[in-house]
C-alpha positions as CSV (number, residue, x, y, z in Angstrom):
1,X,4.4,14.9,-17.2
2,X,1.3,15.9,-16.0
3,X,-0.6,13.1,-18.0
4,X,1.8,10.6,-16.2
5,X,1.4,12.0,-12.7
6,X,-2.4,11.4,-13.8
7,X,-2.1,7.8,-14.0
8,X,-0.3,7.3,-11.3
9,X,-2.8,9.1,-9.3
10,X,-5.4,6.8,-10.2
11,X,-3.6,4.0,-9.5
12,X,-3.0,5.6,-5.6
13,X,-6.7,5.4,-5.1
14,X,-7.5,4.1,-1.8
15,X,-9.6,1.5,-3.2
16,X,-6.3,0.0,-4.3
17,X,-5.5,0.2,-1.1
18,X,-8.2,-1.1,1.0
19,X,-10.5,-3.3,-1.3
20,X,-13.8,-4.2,-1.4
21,X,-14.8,-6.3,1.5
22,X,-15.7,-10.0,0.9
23,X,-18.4,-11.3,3.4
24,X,-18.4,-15.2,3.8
25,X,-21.5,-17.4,4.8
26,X,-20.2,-17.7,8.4
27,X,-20.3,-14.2,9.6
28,X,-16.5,-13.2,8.5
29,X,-15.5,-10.5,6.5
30,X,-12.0,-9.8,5.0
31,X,-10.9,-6.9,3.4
32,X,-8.0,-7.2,1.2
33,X,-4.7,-4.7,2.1
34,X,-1.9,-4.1,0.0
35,X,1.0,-1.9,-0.1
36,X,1.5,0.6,-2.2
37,X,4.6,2.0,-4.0
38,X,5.3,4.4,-6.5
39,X,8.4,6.5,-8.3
40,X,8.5,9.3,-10.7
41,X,11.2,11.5,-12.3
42,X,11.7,13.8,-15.5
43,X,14.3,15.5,-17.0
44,X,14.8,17.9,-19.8
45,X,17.4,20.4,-21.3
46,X,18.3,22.2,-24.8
47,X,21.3,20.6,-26.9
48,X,24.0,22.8,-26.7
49,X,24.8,25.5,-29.7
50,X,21.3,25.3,-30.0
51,X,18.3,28.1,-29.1
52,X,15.4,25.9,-30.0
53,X,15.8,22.3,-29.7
54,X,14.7,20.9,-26.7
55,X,14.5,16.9,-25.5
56,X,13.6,15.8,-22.3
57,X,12.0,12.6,-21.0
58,X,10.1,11.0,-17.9
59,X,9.7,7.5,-16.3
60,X,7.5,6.1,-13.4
61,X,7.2,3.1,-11.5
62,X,4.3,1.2,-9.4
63,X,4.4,-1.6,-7.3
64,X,1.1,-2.8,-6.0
65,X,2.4,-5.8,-3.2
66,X,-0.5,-7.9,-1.3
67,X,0.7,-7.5,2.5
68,X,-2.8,-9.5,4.0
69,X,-7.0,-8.9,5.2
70,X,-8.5,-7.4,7.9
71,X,-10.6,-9.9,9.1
72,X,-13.9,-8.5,10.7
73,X,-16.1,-11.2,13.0
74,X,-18.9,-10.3,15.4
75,X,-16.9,-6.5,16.1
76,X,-13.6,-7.5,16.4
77,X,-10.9,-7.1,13.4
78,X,-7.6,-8.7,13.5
79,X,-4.9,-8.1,10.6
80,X,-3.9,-11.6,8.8
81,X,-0.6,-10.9,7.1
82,X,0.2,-12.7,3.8
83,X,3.7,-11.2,3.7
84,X,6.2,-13.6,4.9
85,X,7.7,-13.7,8.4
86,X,9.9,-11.0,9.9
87,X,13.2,-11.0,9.4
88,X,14.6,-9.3,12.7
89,X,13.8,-9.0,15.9
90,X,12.4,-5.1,15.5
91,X,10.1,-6.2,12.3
92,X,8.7,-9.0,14.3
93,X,8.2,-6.6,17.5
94,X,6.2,-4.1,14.8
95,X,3.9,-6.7,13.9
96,X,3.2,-7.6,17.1
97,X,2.2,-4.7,18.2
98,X,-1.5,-4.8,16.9
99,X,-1.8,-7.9,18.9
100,X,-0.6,-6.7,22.0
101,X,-2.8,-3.9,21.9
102,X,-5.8,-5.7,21.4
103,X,-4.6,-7.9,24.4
104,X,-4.8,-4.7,26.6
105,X,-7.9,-3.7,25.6
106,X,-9.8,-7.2,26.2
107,X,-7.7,-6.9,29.5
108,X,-9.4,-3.4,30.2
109,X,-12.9,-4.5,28.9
């Protein structure tokens, strides 16, 4: 189990999560985002009648999911989402709440 938790830690690295930013002859740099998602479990017993026969087992899971770049030009950084459109009206509120903000702060500069 703890060989497998291991692994999975590696791949949970925030360089898996934020990646390496790509700088583009114009000035703009992205940095690739992506999402992140992971399950583990284990189990084990004796068989019954038994004092020293033991079994047990584990599984994980990891789903690494592009969700969109950071784009970075002359100070200001805007998220690009690659994911497609929300579905309902509170997903499509959450994403635009980045925007909003940096509305408000343009308004206050």
């Amino acid at each position: 189990m703890a060989n497998a938790m291991g692994n999975i830690k590696q791949l949970v690295e925030v360089n898996n999560i934020i990646g390496t930013p790509i700088s583009t002859p114009d000035g703009l740099t992205l940095v690739p985002v992506t999402k992140v998602s992971f399950g583990f479990g284990g189990a084990g017993g004796k068989l019954q009648n038994s004092k020293e026969e033991l079994s047990g087992g584990s599984a994980g899971g990891v789903k690494i999911e592009p969700i969109g770049f950071l784009a970075v030009n002359e100070g200001n950084v805007r998220m690009v989402n690659v994911l497609p459109p929300a579905k309902n009206s509170v997903d499509r509120i959450l994403d635009l709440v980045p925007q909003v903000i940096e509305k408000i702060e343009q308004i206050k500069n």
